[in-house]
N, C-alpha and C positions, 0 to 999 in steps of 0.2 A: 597562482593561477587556479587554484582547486576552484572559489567560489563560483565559475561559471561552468562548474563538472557536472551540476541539476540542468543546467541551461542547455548545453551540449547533447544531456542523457537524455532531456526532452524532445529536442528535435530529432537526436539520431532516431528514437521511438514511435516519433509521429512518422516520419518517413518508411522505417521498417513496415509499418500498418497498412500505409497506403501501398506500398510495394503488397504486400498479401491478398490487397481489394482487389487492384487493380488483374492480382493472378490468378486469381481461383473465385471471381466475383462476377461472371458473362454482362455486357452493355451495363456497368456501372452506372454511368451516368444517366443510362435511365433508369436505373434504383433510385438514385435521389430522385431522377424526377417526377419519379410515379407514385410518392407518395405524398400524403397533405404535409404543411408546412412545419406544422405543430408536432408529426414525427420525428421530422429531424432538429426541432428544436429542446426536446428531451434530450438526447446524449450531449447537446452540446452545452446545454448550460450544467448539467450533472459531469461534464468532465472538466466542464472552468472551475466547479467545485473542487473536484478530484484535484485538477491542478495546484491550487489555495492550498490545499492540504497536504501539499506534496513539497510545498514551499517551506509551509511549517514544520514539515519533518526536520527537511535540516539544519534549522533554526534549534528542534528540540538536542535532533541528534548531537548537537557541538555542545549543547546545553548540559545533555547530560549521560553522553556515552553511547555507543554500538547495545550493549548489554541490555541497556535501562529500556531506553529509548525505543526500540524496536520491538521489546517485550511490551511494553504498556498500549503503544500504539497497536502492534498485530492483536492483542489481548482483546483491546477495546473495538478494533475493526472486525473482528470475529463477531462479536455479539453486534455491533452496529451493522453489517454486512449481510446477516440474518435477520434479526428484528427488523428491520424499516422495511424492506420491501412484503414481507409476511405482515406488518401492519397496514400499508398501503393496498395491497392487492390482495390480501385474503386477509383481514382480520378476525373473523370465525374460529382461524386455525390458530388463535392462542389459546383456545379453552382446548384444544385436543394436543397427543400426544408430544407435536412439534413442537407448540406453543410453552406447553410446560414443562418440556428439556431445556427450554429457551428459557424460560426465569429462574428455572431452579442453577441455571447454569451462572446467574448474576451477581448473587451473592458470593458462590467461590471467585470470580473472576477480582468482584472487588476485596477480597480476604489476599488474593495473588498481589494486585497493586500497592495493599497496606503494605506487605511482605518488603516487595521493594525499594517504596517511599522511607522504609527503614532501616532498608540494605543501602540507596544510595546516599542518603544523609550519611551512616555510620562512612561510609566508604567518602565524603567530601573531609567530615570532619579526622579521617585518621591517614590519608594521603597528603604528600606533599603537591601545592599547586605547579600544574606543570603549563598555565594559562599564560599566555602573553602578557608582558605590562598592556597592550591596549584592548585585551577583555577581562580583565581584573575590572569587576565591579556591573560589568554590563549586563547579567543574567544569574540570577537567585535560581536554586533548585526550586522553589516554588513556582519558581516561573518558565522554567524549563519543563517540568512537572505537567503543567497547566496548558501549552504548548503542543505538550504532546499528548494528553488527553483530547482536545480541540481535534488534532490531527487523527487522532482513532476511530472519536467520533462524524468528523467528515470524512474520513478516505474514503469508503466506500460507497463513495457518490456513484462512483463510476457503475457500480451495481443494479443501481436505481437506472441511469441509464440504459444498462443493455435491457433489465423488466422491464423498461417501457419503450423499448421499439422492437416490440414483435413483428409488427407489420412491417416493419423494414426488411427485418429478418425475410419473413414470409413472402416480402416483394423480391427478391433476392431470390428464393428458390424459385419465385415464377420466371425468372431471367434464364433458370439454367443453371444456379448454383447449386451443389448439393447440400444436404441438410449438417454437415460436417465441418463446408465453409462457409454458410449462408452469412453467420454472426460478422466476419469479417468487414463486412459492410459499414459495421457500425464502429470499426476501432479507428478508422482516421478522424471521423466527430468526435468520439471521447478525444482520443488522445491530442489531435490539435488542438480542442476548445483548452486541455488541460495545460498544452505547451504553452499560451500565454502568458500564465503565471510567474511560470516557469523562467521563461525568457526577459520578462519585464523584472521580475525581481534582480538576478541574474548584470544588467543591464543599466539597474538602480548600486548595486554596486559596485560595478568597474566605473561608475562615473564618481562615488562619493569616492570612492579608493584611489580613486585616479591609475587603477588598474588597466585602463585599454592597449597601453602599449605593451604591457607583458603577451598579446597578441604576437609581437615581432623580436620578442626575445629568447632569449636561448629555451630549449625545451617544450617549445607552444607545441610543436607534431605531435610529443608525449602524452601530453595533457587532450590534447585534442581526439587523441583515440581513445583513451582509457575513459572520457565523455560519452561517445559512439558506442563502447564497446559495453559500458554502464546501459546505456536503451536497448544495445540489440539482443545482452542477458538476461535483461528483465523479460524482456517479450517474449523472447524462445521461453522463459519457464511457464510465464503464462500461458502460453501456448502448447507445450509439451505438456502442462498439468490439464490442461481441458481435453488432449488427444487422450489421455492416462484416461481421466475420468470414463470418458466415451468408452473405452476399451473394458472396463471393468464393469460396466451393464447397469444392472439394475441399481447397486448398491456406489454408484460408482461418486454420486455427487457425495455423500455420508464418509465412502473409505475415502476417498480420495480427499476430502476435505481435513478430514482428522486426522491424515498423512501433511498433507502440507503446510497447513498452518503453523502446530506445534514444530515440524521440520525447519521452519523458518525461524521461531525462537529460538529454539537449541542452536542451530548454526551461528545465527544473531550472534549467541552468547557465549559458544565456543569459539568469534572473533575475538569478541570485545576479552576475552583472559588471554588467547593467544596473544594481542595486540598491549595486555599488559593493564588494560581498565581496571583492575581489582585485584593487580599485585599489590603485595605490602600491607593488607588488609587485613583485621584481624581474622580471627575464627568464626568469631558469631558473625560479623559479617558475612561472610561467606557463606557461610549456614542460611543465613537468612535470603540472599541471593538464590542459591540451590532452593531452598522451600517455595521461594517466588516461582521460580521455575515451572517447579513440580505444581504449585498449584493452578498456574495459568493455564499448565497444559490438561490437566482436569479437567478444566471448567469448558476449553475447548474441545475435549474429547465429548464431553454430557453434551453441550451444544449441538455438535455433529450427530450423535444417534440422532435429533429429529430428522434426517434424511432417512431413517431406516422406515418412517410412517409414510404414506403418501396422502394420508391425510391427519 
């Protein structure tokens, strides 16, 4: 039943969103309608993105562990999640301080992925397969690798989306929302446009697996919450990290950024050895895992100082 746990997380997600619009977002429906078409059509195709990439994670994730997988992709979403909208919407500010925390931060990020690429080879070739007879043979770390690179680099479509509906935003505080909830507005279009993916993929496999009946078999309520309850802790973090931000002022996008990113690795990765990903491994391995580590969160520490410049 796991594979419709994305699908589940999706929707529980999107609903959670729209519950927030609808609460703290005064005549909703006349935010959509008060602005041109081509505003609400940025979030929504930047979070059909988000969603693509959300699909690919857990394609990577099965591919190639809690540890790996999450490290490579949040590494790569870091720098993709800062870059693209600083190129789109000010590109100026790559020749100033932002800009050149921003590539000097490139190379260690790619110095952290080598790390890895070498941690989790060592760690396929010196583990015993604990893979099903029927994914035995189906996905290469290369291609798990590749996967979730892909995934690092589109996740933070959704990013792109909320830059470009200020005017949403802004139609929203003309409603009566405050400047605290205004963004609200915009997470039922990301997050629905996103849930698509999410659902159709989802949808594509209960029918090849001939999975739909595990719907009415023993333990579906279990499976059904731990989906739900997957969307409604992603959001609250999302949303407790943006309240966090706010609270902490001036410096709040820079500390707050360089707090939760790397926060997410570590934890990442303090599953994946609690869960056993990198038991039985040698030393060097290990070694080299920890240095990935260390380097990835570097590379996203120097990233974040560009918050400390406003220009």
């Amino acid at each position: 039943m796991g594979e419709y746990l994305v699908g589940l997380c999706a929707c529980g997600t999107d609903s959670d969103s729209l519950a927030l619009a609808w609460g703290f977002v005064p005549r909703l429906e006349e935010v959509y309608g008060g602005v041109p078409t081509r505003v609400l059509f940025y979030p929504l195709i930047f979070g059909f993105l988000w969603g693509i990439a959300q699909t690919t994670f857990g394609i990577g994730l099965k591919a190639l562990g809690m540890a790996l997988a999450f490290s490579v992709v949040a590494g790569l979403g870091a720098l993709a999640g800062s870059f693209l909208p600083l190129l789109i919407l000010n590109p100026s500010d790559l020749f100033k301080p932002r800009g050149l925390l921003l590539i000097a931060s490139l190379p260690i990020l790619l110095l952290g992925l080598f790390l890895y690429g070498k941690a989790g080879r060592r760690r396929d070739a010196e583990k015993p397969s604990t893979a099903s007879p029927d994914d035995v043979g189906k996905m290469s770390f290369a291609a798990g690798l590749a996967i979730c690179i892909f995934t690092g680099v589109v996740g933070p479509s959704w990013n792109l989306g909320f830059a470009l509906s200020g005017d949403l935003v802004g139609m929203s505080v003309e409603m009566g929302a405050s400047q605290s909830t205004s963004a609200y507005a915009v997470w039922p279009l990301l997050l629905g446009a996103g849930a698509i993916p999410n659902v159709l993929y989802c949808g594509y496999l209960l029918t090849r697996n001939k999975g739909w009946g595990m719907f009415a078999g023993a333990g579906w309520a279990r499976e059904v919450f731990l989906g739900a309850a997957m969307g409604v802790l992603w959001l609250s973090g999302i949303v407790i990290y943006g309240y966090g931000a706010t609270l902490v002022g001036k410096y709040g996008t820079s500390v707050g950024f360089a707090l939760f990113v790397p926060a997410q690795i570590l934890a990442s990765n303090t599953l994946g050895i609690v869960a056993g990903e990198w038991k039985g491994t040698a030393p060097l391995t290990q070694r080299l895992l920890y240095a990935g580590v260390g380097v990835i969160v570097l590379s996203v520490l120097i990233l974040s100082l560009g918050g400390l410049f406003s220009a």
